[in-house]
N, CA, C and O of each residue as an XYZ file, in Angstrom:
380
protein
N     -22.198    -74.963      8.662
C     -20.811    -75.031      8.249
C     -19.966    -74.173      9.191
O     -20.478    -73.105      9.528
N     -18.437    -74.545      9.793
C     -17.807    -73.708     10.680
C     -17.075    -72.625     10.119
O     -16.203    -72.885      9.291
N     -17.270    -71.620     10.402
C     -16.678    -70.003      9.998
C     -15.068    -70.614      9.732
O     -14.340    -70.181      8.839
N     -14.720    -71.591     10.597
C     -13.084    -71.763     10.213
C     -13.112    -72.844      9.624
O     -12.127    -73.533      9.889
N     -13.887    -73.340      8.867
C     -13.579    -74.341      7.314
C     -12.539    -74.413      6.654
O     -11.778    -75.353      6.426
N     -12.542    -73.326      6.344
C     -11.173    -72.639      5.435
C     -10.214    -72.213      5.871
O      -9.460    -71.599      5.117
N      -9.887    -72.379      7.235
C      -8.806    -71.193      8.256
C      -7.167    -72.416      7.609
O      -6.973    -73.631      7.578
N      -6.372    -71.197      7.219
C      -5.038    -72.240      7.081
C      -3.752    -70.960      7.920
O      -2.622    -70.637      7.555
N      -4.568    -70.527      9.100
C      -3.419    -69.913      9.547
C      -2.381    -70.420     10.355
O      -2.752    -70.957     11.399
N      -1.220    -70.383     10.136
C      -0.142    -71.264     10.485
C       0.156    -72.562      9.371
O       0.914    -73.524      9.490
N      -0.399    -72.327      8.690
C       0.221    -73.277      7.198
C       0.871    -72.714      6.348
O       0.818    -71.526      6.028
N       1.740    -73.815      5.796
C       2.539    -73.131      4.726
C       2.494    -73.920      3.412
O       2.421    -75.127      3.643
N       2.510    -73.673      2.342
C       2.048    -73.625      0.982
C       3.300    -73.307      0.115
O       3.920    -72.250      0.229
N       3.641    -74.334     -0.794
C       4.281    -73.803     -1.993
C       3.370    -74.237     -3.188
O       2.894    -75.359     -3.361
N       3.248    -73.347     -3.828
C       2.336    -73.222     -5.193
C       3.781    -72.982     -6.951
O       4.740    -72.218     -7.064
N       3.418    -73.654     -7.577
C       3.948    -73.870     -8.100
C       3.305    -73.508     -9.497
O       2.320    -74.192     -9.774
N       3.807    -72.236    -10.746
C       3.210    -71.870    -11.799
C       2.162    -70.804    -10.788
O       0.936    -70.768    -10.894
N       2.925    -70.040     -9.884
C       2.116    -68.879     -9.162
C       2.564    -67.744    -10.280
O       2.113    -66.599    -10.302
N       3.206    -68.099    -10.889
C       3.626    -66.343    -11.405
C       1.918    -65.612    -12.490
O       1.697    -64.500    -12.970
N       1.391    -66.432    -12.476
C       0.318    -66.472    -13.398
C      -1.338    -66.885    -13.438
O      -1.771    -66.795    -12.289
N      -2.076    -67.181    -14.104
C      -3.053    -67.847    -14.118
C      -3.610    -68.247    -12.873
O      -3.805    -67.500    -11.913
N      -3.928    -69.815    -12.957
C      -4.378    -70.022    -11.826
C      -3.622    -70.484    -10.931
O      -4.021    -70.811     -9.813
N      -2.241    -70.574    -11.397
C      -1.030    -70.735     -9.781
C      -1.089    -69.348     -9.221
O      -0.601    -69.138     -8.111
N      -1.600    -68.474     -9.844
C      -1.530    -66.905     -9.203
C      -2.988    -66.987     -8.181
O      -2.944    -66.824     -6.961
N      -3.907    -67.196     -8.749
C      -5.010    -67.154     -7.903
C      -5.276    -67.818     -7.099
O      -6.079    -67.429     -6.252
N      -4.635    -69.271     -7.020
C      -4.509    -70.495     -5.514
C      -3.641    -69.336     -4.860
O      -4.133    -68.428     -4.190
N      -2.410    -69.468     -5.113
C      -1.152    -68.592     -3.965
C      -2.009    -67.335     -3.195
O      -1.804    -66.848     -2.083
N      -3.067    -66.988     -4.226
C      -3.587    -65.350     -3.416
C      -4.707    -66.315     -2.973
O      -5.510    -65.444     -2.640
N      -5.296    -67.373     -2.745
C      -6.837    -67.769     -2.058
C      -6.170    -68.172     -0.951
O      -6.629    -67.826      0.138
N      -4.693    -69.157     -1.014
C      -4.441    -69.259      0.403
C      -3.823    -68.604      1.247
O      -3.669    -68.970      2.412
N      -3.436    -67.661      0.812
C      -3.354    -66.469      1.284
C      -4.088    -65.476      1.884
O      -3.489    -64.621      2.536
N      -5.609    -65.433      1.746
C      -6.209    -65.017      2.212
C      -6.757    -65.947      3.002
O      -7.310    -65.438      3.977
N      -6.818    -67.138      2.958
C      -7.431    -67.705      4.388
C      -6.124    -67.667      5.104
O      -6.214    -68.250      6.185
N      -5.266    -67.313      4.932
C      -4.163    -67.488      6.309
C      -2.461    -67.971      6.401
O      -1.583    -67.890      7.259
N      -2.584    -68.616      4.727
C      -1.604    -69.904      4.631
C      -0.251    -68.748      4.736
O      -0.456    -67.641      5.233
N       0.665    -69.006      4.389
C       1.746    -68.498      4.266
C       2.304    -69.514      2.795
O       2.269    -70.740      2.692
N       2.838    -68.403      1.698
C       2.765    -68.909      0.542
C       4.331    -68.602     -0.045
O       4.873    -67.504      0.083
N       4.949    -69.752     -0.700
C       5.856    -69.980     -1.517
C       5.347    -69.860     -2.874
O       4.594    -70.724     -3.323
N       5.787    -68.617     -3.716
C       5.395    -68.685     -4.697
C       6.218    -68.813     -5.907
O       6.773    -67.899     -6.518
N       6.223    -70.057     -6.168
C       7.308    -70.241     -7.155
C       7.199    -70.350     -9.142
O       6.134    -70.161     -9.731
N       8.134    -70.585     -9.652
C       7.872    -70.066    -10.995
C       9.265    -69.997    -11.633
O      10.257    -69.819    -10.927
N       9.349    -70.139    -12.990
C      10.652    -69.768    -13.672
C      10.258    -68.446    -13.774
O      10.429    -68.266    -12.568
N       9.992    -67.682    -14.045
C      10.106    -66.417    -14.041
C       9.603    -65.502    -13.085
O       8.473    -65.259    -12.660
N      11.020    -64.945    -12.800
C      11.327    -63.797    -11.083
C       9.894    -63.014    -11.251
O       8.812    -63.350    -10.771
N      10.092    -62.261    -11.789
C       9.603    -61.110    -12.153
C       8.076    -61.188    -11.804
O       7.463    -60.429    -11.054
N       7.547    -62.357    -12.565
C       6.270    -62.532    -12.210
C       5.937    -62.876    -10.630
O       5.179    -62.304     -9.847
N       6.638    -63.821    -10.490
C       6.262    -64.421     -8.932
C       6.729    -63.146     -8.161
O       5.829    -62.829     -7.384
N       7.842    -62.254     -8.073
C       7.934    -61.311     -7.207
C       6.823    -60.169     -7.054
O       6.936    -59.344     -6.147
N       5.915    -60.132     -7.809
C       5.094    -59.384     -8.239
C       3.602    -60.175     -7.477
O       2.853    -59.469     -6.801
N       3.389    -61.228     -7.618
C       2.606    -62.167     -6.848
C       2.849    -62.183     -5.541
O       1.927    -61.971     -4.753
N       3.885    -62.390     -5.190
C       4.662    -62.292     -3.486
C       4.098    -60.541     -2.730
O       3.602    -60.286     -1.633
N       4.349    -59.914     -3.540
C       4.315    -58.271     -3.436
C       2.811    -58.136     -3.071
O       2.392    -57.782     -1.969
N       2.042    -58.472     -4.172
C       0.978    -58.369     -4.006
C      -0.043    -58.987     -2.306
O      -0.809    -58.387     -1.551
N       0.419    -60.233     -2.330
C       0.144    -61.022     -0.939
C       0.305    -60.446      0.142
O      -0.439    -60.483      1.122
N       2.019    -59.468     -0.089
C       2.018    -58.949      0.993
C       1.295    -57.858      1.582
O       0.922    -57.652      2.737
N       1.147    -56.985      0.150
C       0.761    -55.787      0.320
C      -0.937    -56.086      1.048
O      -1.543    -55.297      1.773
N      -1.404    -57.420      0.595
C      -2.807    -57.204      1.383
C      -2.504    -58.155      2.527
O      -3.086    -59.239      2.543
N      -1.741    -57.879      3.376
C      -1.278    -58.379      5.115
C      -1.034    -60.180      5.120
O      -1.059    -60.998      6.040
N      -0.812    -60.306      3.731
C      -0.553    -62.050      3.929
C       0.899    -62.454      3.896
O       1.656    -61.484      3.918
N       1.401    -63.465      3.854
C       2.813    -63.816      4.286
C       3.151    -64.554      2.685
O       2.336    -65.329      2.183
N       4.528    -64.167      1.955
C       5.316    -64.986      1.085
C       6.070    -64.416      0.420
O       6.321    -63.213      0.491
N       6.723    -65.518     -0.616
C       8.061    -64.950     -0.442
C       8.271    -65.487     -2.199
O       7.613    -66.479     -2.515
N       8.869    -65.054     -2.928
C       8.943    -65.413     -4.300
C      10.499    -66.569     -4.808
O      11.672    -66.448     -4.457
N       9.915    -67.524     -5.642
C      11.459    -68.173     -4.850
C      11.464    -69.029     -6.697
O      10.673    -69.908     -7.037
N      12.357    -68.548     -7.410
C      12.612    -68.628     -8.946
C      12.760    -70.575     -9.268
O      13.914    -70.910     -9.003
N      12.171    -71.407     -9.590
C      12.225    -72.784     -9.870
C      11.483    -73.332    -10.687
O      10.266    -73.249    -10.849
N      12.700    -74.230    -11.500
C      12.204    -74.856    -12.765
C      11.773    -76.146    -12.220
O      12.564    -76.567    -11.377
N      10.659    -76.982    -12.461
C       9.853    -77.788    -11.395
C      10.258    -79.264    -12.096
O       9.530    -80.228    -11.857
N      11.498    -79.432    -13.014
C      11.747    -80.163    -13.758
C      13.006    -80.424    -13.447
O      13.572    -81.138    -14.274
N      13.830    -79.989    -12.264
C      15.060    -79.924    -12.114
C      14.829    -79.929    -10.600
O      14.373    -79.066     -9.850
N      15.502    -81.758    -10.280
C      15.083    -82.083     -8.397
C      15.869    -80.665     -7.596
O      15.561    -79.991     -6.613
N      16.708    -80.636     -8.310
C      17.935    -79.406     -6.845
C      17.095    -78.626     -7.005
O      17.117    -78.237     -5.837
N      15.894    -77.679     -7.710
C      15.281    -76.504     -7.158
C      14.309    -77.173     -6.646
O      14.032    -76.465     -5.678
N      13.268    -78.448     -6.609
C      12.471    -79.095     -5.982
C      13.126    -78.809     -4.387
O      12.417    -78.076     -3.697
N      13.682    -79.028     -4.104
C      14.867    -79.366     -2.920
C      14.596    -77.839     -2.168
O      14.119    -77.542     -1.073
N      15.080    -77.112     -3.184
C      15.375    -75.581     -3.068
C      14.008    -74.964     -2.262
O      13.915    -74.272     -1.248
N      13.086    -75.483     -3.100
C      12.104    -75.020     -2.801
C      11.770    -75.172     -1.434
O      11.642    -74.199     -0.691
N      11.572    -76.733     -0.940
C      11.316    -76.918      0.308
C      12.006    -76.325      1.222
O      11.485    -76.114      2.317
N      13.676    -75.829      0.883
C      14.541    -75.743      2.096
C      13.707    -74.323      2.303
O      13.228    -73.919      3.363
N      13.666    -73.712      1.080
C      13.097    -71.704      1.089
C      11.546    -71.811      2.232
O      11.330    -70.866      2.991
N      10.706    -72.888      2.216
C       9.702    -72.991      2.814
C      10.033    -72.779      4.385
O       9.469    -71.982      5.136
N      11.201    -73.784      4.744
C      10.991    -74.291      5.937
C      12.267    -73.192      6.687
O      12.344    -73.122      7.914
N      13.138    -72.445      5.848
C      14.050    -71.547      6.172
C      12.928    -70.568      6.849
O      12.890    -70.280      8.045
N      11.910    -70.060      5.713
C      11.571    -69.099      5.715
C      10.597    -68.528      6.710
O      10.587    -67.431      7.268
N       9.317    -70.143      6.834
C       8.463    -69.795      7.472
C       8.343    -71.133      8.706
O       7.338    -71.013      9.407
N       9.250    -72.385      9.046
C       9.862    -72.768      9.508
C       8.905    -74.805      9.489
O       8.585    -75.617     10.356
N       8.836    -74.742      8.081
C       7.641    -75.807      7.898
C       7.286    -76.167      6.991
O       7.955    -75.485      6.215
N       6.742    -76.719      6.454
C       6.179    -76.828      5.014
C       4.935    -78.476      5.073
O       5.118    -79.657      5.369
N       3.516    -77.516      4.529
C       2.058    -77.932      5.342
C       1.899    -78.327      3.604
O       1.798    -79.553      3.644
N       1.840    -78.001      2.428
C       1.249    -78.542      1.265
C       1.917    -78.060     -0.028
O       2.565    -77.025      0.124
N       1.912    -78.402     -0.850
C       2.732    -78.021     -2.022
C       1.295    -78.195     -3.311
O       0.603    -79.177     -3.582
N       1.288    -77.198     -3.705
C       0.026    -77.635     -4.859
C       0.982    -77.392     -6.271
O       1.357    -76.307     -6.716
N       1.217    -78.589     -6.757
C       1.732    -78.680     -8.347
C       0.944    -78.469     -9.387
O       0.167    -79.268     -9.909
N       1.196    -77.214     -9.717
C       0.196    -76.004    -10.539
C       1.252    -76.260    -11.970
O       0.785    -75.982    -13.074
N       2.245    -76.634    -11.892
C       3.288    -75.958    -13.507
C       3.567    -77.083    -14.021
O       4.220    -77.140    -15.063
């Protein structure tokens, strides 16, 4: 099996229901292989705390508040991806 199986460096990721559960633990797995992560969520607090965390162990993202039921933050979301990290590689619909 190749050591870079899993490599997603230079990808970007919005995860969706990151503030928690297992949208919290995808956002931090691709994060540790490399991805650069949108971590989104109706509630700030949590996802900023998820974002924080990513960063604090040398990974890239950014916390970005969206109700996944309402297209203009769908929208939102992508623009925050491609503003941010200048792209957008996968979206995993977690919420």
């Amino acid at each position: 099996m190749s050591s870079d199986l899993f490599d997603l460096t230079g990808e970007v990721a919005i995860v969706t229901g990151a503030g928690r559960g297992i949208g919290e633990g995808i956002a931090k797995v691709l994060a540790d292989y490399g991805a650069s992560v949108v971590c989104a969520a109706r509630r700030t607090e949590e996802i900023e705390r998820v974002a924080s965390e990513i960063v604090a162990a040398n990974g890239r993202a950014i916390a970005c508040t969206a109700d996944v039921t309402n297209a203009a933050d769908l929208t939102k979301l992508a623009q925050s991806a491609i503003d941010e990290f200048g792209q957008l590689d996968m979206w995993v619909n977690n919420a």
